[in-house]
N, C-alpha and C positions, 0 to 999 in steps of 0.2 A: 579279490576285494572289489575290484570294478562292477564286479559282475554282482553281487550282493548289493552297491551302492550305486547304481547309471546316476551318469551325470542328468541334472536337471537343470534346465534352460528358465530365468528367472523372468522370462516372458513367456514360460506356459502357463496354463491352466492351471494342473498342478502344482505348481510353486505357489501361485496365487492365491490358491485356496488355504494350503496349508497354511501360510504366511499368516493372513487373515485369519485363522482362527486359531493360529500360534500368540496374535497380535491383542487378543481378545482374552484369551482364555490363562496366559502365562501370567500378566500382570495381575490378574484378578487371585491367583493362583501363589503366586509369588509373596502377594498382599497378605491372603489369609496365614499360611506360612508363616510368616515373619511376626504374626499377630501370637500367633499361637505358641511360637517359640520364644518370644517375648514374657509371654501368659506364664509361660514354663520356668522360666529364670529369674521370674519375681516371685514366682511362688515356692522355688524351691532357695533362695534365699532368704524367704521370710521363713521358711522351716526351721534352716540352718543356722539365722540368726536367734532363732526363738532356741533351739536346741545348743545351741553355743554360749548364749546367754546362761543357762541351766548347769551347763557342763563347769562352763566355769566358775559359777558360783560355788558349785558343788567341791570342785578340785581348791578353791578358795576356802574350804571350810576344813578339805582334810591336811591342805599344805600347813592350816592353822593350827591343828591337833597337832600335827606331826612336831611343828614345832615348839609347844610346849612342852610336847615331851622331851625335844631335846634339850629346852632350859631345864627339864626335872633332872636328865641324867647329868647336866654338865655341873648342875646346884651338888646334886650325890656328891659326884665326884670331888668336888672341890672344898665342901662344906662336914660333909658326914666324918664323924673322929674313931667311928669303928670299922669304916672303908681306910682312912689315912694311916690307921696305927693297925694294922691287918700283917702290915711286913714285919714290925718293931718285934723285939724278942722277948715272947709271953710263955706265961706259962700254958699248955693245952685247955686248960679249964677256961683261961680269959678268952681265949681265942676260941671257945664253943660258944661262950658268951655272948662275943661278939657279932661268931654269926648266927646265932640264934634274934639278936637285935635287928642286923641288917634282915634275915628270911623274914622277919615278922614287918618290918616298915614297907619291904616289896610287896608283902601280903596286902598290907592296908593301903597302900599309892595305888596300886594296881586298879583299884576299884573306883578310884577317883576318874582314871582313864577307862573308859569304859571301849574306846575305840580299837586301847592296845589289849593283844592276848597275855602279854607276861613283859614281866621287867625281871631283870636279870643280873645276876653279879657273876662273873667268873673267875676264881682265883690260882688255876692253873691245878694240876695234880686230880684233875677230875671233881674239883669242888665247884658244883655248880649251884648256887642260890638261885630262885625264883618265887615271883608273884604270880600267881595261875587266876586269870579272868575265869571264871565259870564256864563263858561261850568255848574255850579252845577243849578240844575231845583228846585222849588221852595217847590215840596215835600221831595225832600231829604235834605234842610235847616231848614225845619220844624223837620225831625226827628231826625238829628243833635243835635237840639237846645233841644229839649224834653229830648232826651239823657244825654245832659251833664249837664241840669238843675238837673235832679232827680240822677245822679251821683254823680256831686260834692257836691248837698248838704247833699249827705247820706253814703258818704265815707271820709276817712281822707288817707287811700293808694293808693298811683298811681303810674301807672307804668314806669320804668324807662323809659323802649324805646317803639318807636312808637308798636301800640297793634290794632288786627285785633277786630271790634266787628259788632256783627252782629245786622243790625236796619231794623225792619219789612223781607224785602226780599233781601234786598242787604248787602252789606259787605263794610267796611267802615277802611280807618286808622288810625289814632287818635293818639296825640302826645298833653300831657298836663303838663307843670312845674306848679310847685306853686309858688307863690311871697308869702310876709308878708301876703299880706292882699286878694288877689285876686290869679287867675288861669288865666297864657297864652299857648295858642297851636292852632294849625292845624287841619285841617281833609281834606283826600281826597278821592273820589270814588275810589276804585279798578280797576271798571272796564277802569276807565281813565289811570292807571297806564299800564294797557296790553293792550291798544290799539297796539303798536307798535308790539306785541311778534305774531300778527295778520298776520305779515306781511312773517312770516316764513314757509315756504312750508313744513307743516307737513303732508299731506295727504289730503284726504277726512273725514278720519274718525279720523286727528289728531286734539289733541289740546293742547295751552297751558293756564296754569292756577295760581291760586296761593294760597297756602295750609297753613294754619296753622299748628302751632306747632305739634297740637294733628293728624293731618292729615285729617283735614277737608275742603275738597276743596268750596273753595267762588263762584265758576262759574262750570259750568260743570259736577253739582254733580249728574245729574240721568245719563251719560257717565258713572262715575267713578263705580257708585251700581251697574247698570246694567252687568255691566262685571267684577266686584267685584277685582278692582284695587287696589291693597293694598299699600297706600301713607304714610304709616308709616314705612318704611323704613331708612337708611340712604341714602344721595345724595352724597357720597363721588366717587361713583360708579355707571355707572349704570346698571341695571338689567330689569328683563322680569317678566311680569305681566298680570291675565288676564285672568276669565275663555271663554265666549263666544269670546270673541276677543283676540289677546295678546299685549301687548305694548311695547315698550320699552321704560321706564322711565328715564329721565335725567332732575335732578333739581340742585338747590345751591339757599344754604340758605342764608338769608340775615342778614348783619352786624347789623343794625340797628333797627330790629325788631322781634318778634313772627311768621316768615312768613318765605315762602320760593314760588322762582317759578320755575314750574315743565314744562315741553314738555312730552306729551306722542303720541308717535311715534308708528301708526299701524305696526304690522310684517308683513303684508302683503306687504305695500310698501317698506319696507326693503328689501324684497323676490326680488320686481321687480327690484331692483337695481343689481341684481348678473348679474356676464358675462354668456351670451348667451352659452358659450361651459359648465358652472357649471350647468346652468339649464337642459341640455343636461345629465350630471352626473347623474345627480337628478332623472329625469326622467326614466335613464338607471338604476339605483341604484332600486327605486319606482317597473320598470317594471320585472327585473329578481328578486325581491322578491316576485311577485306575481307570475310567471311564476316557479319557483322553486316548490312549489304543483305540478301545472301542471305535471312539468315534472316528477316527482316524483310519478304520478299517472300514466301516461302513461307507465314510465318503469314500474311498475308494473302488469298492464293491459298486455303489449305487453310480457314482462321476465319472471316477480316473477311469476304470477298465473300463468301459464300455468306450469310452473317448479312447483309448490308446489302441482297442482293436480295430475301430476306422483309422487310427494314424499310421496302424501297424499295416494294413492292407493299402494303403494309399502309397505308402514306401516300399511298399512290393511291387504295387503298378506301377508308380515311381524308376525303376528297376528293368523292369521289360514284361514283367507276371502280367499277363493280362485274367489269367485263369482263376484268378485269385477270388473269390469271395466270403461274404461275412456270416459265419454259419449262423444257424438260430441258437437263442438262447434267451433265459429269461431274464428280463428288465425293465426299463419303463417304457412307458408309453410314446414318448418322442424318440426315445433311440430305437424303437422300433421300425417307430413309419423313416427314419433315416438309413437305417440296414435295409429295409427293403429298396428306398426310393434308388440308394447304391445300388445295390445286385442286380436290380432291374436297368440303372444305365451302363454297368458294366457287362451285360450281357447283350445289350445293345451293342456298345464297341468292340464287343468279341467279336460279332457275324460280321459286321464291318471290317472288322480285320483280314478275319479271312478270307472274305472277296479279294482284297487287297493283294493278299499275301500273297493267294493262288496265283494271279496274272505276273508278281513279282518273280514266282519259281519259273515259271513257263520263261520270263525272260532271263534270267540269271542261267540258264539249262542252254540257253541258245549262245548267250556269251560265252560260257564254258568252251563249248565244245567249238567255237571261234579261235579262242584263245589257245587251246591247244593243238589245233591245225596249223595253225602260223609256226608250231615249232617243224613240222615235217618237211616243208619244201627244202630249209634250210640246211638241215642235216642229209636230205636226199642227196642234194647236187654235191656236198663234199662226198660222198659217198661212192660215188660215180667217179668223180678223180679220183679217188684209192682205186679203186678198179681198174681202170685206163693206165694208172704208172702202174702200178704190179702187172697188169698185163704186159705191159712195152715193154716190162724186167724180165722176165718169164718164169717167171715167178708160180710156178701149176701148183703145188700145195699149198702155199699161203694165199693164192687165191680162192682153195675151195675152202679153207679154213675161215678167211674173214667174211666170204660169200654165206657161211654156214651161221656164221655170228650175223653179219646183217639181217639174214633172214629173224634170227630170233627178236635183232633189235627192232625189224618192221614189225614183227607180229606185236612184239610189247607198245611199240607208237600208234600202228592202225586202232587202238584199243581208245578210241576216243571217245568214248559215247559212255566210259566211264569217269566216274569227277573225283572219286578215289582207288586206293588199290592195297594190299597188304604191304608192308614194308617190307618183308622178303622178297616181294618181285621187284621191290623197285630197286633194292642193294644187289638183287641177281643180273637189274638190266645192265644197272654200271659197272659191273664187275665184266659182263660183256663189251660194255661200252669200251674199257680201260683193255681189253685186251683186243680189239678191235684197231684203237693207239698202235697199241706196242707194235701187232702185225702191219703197219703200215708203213710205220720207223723207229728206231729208238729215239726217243722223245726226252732220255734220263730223267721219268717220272717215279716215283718208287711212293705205291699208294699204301696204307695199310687203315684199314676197317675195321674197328671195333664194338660190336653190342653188346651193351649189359642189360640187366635186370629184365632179362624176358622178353623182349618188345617186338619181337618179329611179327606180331602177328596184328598188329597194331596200324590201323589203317591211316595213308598219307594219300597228300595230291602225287597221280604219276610226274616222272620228270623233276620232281622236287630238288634232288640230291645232283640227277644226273647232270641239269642245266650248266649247274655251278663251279665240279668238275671238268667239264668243257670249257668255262672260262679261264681254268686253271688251267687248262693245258694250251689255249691260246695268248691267256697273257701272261702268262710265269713261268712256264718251260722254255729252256734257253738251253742251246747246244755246249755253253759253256761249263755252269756245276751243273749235278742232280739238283731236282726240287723234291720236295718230301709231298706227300697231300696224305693229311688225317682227316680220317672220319669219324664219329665218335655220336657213338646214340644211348643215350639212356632215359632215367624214369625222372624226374627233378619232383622234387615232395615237399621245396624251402617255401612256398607260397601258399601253402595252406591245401589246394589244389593241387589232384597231380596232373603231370604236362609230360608232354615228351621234348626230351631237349637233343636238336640236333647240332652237332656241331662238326663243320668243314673248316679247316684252316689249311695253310701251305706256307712254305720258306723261300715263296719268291721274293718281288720287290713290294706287293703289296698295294694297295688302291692310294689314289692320287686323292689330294686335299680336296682337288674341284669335283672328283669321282666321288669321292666319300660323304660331299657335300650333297651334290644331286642325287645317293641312295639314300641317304638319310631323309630327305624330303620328297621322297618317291616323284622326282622328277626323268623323263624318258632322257636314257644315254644315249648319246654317240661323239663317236671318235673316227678318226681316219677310213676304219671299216664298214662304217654305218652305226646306225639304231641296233642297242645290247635288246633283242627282243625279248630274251630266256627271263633275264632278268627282272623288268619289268612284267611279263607276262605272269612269273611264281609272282608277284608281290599282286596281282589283281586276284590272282584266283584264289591266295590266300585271304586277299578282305572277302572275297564271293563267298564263299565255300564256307568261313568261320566267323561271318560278320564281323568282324574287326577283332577279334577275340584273341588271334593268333599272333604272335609277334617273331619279327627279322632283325635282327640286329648286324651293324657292319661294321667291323673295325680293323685297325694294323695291330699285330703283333709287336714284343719286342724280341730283339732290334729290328725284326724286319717280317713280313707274311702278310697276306689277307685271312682275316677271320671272318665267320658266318655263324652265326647263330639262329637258328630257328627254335622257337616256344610254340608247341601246338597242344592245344584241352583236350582233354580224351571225351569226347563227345561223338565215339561211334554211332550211336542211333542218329542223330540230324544229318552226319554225312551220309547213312544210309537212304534218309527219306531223300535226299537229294541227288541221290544214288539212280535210287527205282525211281524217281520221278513220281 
């Protein structure tokens, strides 16, 4: 995520510029915005209000039909004396009479109602009475009639006010009282009722309909799925709706029934109603949101990059790169003559450099091979006294044996005039070294040496390893316990870089606070025997040799030991040029 988003310092360039024309560009941006979607929700409530105003008048004129039809059946019922005396016991002929009276009054009322398809009397036994509106077709009297036969005679609740029921494929209204002995009511097509709602400019893609309670639309209903309209709502208000399309929804619900009618009003023709200067907004708004990348990419291309490739190569020379320059490429005219006028002084401080540099090798070459002279007189002379007591012992074998290892240890020491060496001669010299020890006396040393991950062939300063075990065996070896000494070399990969890690520790007593003090701050030791030469001499050759690159570490163990640490880069090639000189 870093790496996607680098941190930016709010005193660059880039901050600044962007900021600025974030500071410019946003508000102006924000403004139009806010104009335009203002624009939008006054004009799409003045739809809503104009189309609610409509709806409701409309559902205001059928609640009002409706309800005089139910003064007509509640009058029937109550008033009519060939509905009242229908139970009373007649002869058959009074009672064809009769209803031969009531089918002809349904006949004649019926047409008064022009909005109802039929009125109706049911007296049980399959005797169904009706008035037939003209408009109703003769299968949907059949489905009616089916309907309320197998309803009424298999229910005893009805519903108070008129109730939406669905028969075969249409949708139907349905309004039934009970009497003592019989059932009067209505039924009307739906789609008879929104004829007129037909007549309202809702669009192309608008419609209106009319939903039951649970929000199941009677007409229109693969509209409503297909753009998944959600009609369960309240209609006190209205709202937007709508995944492939959007709507805006405006209904009211009716007085007199389980129902309600809806208007859904495309957003798009809403859209087309805005003034000519908002859609201008719009557009303006639309276009510098898209343009805002743009431009944003351009300053970049034309400002940022070219400025971060000078930043980028100055934090390389920065660094130690002097080799570094600014390749060509196309851009403008000032950052050109500044890529050249760099390259050219940086090419200037290169040949500088390496005058510099050369006289600095010549003298580092002369140090070196100083520093590693001072280690031989000192190991000589012990050398010499091993010889002299084993002789005085007579000791003829372990003379010619340690005689045979010196000889190897001079030839690996005379090797001065090199500034590195493979680490398997240098782990072979101390393995001579240590047994060189042992042939002299027992010393109760017990070393053991371990490489992993390859590294033998991995080039060190001579004397590195050896120095250090010779401290080990003059300050921690004691006639009393064994001392242990580990050596331990591997590959270390925790730094990003690989290094070579070497590590010497021992179970002596371990370095003194004042000792541990002055290696830490690479100050010269001594103590009762003199100046530790070995010591300080690896910590010079190690800044010489890896310009400070290379790290020594000194610590106590617990409970008790000196520990050693060396961190070296694997930068074979510069120890080689330093090498061949």
């Amino acid at each position: 995520m870093n790496a996607l988003l680098p941190h930016i310092s709010r005193n660059s360039l880039r901050f600044k510029l962007t900021a600025l024309v974030m500071a410019i560009i946003l508000p102006i941006l924000a403004l139009l915005l806010y104009n335009t979607f203002y624009a939008i929700d006054v004009v799409r409530d003045q739809v809503a209000q104009s189309n609610k105003n409509l709806i409701s008048l409309y559902m205001g004129q059928i609640d009002d039909r409706l309800d005089d039809v139910d003064n007509y059946l509640i009058s029937l019922a109550a008033t009519n004396l060939d509905l009242q005396n229908m139970s009373d016991n007649r002869s058959p002929k009074e009672e064809l009479l009769s209803q031969i009276r009531l089918s002809r009054k349904l006949s004649d009322d019926v047409l008064v109602y022009k909005t109802i398809d039929s009125l109706f009397i049911y007296m049980g036994k399959d005797d169904l009475l009706e008035g037939i509106n003209l408009s109703a077709s003769y299968n949907q009297r059949e489905a009616v009639r089916n309907y309320l036969k197998n309803y009424l005679n298999s229910t005893d609740q009805l519903s108070k006010d008129w109730s939406v029921q669905k028969l075969g494929d249409e949708y139907y209204l349905l309004r039934i009282l009970a009497t003592e002995h019989s059932y009067v009511g209505a039924w009307v097509d739906i789609n008879q009722l929104l004829m007129p709602l037909k007549l309202i400019n809702l669009g192309e893609k608008g419609v209106s309909l009319m939903v039951t309670d649970k929000g199941i639309p009677t007409i229109h209903a693969e509209l409503v799925n297909e753009n998944r309209v959600n009609l369960n709502r309240g209609f006190e208000s209205y709202y937007m709706s709508g995944d492939k399309n959007r709507f805006l929804v405006v209904g009211e619900r009716s007085m007199k029934g389980n129902f309600s009618l809806l208007a859904l009003i495309p957003d798009e023709q809403i859209l087309e109603n805005l003034p000519y200067l908002q859609q201008i907004a719009t557009l303006i708004s639309l276009g510098s949101i898209l343009l805002l990348p743009v431009f944003l990419i351009m300053l970049r291309k034309t400002v940022l990059r070219p400025l971060n490739r000078i930043i980028s190569a100055m934090k390389l020379i920065g660094e130690g790169n002097l080799n570094i320059r600014i390749q060509p490429y196309r851009t403008s005219d000032e950052y050109l003559v500044v890529n050249n006028s760099f390259n050219n002084m940086m090419t200037q401080i290169e040949e500088l450099r390496i005058s510099v540099y050369e006289e600095q090798i010549n003298k580092q070459k002369a140090e070196l091979q100083h520093l590693q002279l001072q280690i031989n007189p000192h190991f000589f002379m012990n050398s010499l006294n091993i010889i002299y007591t084993l002789a005085r012992s007579g000791k003829t074998k372990v003379i010619e044996e340690i005689t045979l290892c010196l000889v190897q240890y001079f030839r690996y020491m005379f090797r001065s005039n090199l500034s590195v060496v493979p680490l398997q001669d240098e782990l072979k010299h101390v393995r001579n070294y240590l047994r060189i020890q042992e042939l002299r006396s027992p010393t109760g040393l017990i070393p053991s040496i371990e490489v992993h991950d390859n590294v033998a062939d991995v080039f060190v300063p001579p004397l590195l390893i050896q120095s250090f075990v010779e401290n080990t065996i003059k300050h921690a070896v004691t006639l009393d316990t064994p001392v242990y000494l580990f050596i331990d070399i591997r590959m270390d990969h925790s730094g990003g870089a690989s290094r070579v890690h070497i590590e010497i520790r021992d179970t002596g007593e371990g370095f003194s606070q004042e000792m541990l003090q002055r290696l830490r701050g690479n100050e010269p030791i001594r103590d009762d025997q003199g100046e530790h030469i070995g010591i300080r001499n690896i910590q010079q050759r190690l800044y010489l040799l890896y310009e400070g690159q290379a790290d020594i570490i000194f610590y106590n163990g617990n409970p008790s030991g000196a520990i050693i640490e060396i961190h070296l880069p694997l930068e074979q090639n510069n120890l080689k040029k330093v090498d061949n000189g």
